[in-house]
N, CA, C and O of each residue as an XYZ file, in Angstrom:
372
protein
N     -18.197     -5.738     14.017
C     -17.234     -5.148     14.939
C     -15.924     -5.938     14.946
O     -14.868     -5.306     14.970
N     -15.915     -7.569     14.922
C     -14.881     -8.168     14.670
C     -13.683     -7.743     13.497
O     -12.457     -7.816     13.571
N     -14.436     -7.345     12.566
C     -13.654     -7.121     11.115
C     -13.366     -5.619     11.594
O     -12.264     -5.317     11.136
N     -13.746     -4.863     12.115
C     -13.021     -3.679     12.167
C     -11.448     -3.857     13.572
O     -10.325     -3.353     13.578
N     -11.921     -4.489     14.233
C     -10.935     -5.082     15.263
C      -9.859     -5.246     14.301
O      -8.975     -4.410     14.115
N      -9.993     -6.596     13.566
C      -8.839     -6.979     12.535
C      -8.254     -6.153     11.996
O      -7.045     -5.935     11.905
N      -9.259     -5.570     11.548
C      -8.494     -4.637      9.991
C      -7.377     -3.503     10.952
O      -6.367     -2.984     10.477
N      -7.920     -3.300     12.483
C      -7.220     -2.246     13.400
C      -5.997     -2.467     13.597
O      -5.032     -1.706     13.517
N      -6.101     -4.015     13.974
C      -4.664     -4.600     14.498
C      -3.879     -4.819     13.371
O      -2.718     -4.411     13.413
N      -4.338     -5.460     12.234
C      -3.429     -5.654     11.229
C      -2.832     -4.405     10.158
O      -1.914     -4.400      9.339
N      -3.792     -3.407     10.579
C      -3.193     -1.605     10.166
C      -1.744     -1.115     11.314
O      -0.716     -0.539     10.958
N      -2.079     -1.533     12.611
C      -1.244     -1.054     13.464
C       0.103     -2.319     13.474
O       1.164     -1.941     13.969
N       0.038     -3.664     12.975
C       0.805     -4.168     12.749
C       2.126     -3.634     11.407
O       3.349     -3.598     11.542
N       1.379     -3.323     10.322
C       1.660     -2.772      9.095
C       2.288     -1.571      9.519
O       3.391     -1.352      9.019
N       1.838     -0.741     10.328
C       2.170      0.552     10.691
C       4.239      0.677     11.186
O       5.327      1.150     10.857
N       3.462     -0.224     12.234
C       4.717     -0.961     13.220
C       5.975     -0.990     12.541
O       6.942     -0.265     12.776
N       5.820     -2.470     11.122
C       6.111     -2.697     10.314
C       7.232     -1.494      9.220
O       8.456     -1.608      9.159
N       6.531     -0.576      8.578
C       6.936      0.202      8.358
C       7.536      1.282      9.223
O       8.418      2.031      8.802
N       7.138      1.333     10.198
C       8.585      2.069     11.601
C       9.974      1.577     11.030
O      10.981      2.053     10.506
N       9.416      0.241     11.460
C      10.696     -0.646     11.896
C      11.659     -0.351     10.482
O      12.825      0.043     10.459
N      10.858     -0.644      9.445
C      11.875     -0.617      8.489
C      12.554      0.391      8.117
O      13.307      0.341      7.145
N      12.332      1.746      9.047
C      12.949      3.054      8.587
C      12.077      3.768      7.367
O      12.607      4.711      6.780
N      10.917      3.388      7.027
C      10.351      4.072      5.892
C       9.673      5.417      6.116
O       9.393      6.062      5.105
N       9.402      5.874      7.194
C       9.143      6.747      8.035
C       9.924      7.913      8.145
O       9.595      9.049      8.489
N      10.647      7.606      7.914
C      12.454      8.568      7.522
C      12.363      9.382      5.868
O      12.653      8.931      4.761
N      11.769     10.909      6.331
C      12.061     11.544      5.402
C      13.559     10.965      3.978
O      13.441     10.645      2.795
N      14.518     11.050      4.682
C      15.700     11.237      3.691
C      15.352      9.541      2.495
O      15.626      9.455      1.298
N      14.661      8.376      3.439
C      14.314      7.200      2.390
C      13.077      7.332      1.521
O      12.795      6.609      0.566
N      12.397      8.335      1.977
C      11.132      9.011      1.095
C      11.582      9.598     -0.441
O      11.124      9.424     -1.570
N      12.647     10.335      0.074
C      13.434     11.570     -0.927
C      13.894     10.828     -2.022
O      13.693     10.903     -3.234
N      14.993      9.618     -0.840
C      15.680      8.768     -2.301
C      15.014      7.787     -2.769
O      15.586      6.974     -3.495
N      13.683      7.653     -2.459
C      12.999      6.433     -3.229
C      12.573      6.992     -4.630
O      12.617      6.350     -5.679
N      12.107      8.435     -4.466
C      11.486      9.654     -5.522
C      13.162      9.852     -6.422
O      13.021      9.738     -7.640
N      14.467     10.088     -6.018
C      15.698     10.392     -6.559
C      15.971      8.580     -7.115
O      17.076      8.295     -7.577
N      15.101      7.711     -7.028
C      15.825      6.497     -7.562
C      17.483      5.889     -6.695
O      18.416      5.252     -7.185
N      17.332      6.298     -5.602
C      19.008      6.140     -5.058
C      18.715      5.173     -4.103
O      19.741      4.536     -3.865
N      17.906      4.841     -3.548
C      17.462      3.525     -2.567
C      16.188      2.808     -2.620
O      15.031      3.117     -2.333
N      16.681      1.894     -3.016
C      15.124      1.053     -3.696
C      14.000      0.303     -1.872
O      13.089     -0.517     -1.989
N      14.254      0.632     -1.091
C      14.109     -0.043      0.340
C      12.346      0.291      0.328
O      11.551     -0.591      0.656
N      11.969      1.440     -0.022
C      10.634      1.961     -0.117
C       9.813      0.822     -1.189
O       8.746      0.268     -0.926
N      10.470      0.682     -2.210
C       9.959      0.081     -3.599
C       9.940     -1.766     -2.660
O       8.981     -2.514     -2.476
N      10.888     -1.877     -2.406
C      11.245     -3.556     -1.936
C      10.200     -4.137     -0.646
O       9.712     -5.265     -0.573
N      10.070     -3.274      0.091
C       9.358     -3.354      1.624
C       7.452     -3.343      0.964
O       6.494     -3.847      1.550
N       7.431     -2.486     -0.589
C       5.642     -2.685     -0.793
C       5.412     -3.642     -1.874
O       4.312     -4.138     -2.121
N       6.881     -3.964     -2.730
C       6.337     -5.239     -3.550
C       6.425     -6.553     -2.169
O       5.705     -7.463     -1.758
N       7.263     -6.181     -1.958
C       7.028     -7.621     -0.814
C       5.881     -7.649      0.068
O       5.410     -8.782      0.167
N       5.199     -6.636      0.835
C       4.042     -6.764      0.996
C       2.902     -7.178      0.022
O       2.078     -8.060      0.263
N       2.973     -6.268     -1.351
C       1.771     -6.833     -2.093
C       1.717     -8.180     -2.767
O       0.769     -8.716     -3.340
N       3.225     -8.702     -2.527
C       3.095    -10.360     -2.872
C       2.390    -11.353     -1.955
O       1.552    -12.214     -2.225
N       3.185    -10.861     -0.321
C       2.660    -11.739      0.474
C       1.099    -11.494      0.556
O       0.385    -12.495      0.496
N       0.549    -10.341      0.678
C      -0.958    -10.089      0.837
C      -1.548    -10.752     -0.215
O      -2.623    -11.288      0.051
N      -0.864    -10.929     -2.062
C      -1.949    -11.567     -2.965
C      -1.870    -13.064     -3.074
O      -2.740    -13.650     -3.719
N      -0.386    -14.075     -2.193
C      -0.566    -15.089     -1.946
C      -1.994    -15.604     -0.794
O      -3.000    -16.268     -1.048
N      -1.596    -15.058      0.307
C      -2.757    -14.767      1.219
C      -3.763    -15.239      0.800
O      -4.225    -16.379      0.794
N      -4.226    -13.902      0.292
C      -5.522    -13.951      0.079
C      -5.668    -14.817     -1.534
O      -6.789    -15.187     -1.882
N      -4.996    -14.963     -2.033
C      -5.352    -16.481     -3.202
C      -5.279    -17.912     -1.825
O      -6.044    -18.862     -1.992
N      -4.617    -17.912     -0.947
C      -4.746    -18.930     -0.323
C      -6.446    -19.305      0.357
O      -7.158    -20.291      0.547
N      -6.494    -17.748      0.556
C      -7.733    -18.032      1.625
C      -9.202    -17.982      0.722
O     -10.344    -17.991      1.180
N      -8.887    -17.941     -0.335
C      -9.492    -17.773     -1.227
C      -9.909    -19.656     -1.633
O     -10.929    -20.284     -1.354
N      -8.818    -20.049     -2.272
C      -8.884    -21.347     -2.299
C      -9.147    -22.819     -0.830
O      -9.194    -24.030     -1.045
N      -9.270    -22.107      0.551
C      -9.252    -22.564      1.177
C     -10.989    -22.506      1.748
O     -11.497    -23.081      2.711
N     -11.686    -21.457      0.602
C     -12.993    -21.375      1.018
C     -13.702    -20.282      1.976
O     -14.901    -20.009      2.040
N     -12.224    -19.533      2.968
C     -12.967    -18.492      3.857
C     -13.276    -17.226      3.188
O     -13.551    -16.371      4.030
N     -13.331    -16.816      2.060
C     -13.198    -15.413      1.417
C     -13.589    -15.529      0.152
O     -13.213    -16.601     -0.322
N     -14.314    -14.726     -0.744
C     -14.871    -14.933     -1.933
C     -14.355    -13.739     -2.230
O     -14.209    -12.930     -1.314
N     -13.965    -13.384     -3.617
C     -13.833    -12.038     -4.327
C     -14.467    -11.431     -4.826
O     -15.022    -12.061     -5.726
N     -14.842    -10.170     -4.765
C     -16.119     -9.780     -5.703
C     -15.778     -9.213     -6.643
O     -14.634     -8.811     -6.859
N     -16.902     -9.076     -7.473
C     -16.565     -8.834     -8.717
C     -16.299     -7.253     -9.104
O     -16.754     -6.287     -8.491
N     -15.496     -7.226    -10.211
C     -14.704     -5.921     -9.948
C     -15.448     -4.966    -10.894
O     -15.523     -5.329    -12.068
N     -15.996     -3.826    -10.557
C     -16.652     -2.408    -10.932
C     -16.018     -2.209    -12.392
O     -15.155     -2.959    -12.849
N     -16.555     -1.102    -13.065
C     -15.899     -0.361    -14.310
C     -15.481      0.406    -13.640
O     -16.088      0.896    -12.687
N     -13.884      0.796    -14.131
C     -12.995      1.708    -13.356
C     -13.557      3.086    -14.432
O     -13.938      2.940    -15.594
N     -13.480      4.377    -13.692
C     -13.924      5.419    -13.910
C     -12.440      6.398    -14.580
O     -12.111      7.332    -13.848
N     -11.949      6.290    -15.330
C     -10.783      6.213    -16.540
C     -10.377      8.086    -15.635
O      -9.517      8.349    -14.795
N     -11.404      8.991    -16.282
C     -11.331     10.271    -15.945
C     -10.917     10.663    -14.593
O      -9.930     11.395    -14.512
N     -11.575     10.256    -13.407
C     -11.600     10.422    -12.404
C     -10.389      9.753    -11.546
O      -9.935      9.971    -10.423
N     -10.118      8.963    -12.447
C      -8.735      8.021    -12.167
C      -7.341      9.142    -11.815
O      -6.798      9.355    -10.730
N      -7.092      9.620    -12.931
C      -6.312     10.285    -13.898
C      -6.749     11.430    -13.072
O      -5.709     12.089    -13.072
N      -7.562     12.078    -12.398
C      -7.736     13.315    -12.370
C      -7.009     13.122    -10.723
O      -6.146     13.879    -10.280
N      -7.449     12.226    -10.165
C      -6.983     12.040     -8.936
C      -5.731     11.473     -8.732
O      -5.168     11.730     -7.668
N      -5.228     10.811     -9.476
C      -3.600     10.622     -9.783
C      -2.817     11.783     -9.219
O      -1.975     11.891     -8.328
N      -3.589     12.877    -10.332
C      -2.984     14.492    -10.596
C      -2.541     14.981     -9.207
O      -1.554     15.365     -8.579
N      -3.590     14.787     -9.123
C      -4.022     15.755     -7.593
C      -2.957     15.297     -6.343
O      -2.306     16.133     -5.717
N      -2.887     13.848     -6.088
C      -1.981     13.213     -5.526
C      -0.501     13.200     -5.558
O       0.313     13.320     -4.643
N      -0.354     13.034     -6.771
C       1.167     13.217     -7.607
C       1.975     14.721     -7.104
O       3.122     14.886     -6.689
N       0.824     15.736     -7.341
C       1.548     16.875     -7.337
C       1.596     17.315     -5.919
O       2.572     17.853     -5.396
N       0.074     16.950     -5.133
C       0.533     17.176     -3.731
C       1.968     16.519     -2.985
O       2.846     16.973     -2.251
N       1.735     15.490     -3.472
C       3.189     14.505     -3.497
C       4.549     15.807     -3.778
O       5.180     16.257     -2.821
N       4.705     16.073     -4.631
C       5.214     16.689     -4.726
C       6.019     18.567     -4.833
O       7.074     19.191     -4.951
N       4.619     18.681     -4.687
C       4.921     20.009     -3.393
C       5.246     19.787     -2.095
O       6.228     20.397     -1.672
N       4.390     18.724     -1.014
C       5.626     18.453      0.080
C       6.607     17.882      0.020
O       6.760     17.727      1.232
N       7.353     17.467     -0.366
C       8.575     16.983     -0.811
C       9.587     17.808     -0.731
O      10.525     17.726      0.062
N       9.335     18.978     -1.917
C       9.781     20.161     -2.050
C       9.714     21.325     -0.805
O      10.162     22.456     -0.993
C-alpha cells in the first residue's frame, strides 16, 4: 500500500509539473508535432535524465535492484506503435 501511495503522489507531482509547464496547452502539443517549439521535447528529456540518474543513484546506494529485462515482442511492438501513432494523430486533426 506504501508503494502505491508513492507512485500516487509522485504521478500527481509529475502531473502538477506538467500543468505548470504549459504542456497541457493544446497549441504546445500541435507545435511540438509541427517541430516549431521544442518545450514538449525539453521538459521529457529532462525528466528522463533526472529519473535515470535517480534511480542509477539508488541503485548504487543499495535501496533498489533492477530486474532483468524480458525479450521485447518486435511484432506487437510495431503493431502498437501503429495504433498509437495514428490515434495520435487523428485527434490532433
Amino acid at each position: 500500500m506504501t508503494n502505491f501511495a508513492i507512485a500516487l503522489v509522485l504521478g500527481g507531482f509529475f502531473g502538477f509539473s506538467l500543468n505548470k509547464a504549459g504542456l497541457t496547452k493544446y497549441h504546445k502539443i500541435v507545435n511540438a508535432f509541427r517541430f516549431t517549439d521544442m518545450a514538449v521535447l525539453k521538459f521529457m528529456m529532462t525528466t528522463l535524465v533526472v529519473s535515470m540518474i535517480g534511480l542509477y543513484v539508488l541503485r548504487d546506494v543499495g535501496l533498489i535492484t533492477f530486474p532483468a529485462v524480458p525479450a521485447t515482442y518486435i511484432v506487437g511492438n510495431i503493431i502498437g506503435g501503429l495504433i498509437f501513432g495514428v490515434g495520435m494523430a487523428l485527434t490532433g486533426y
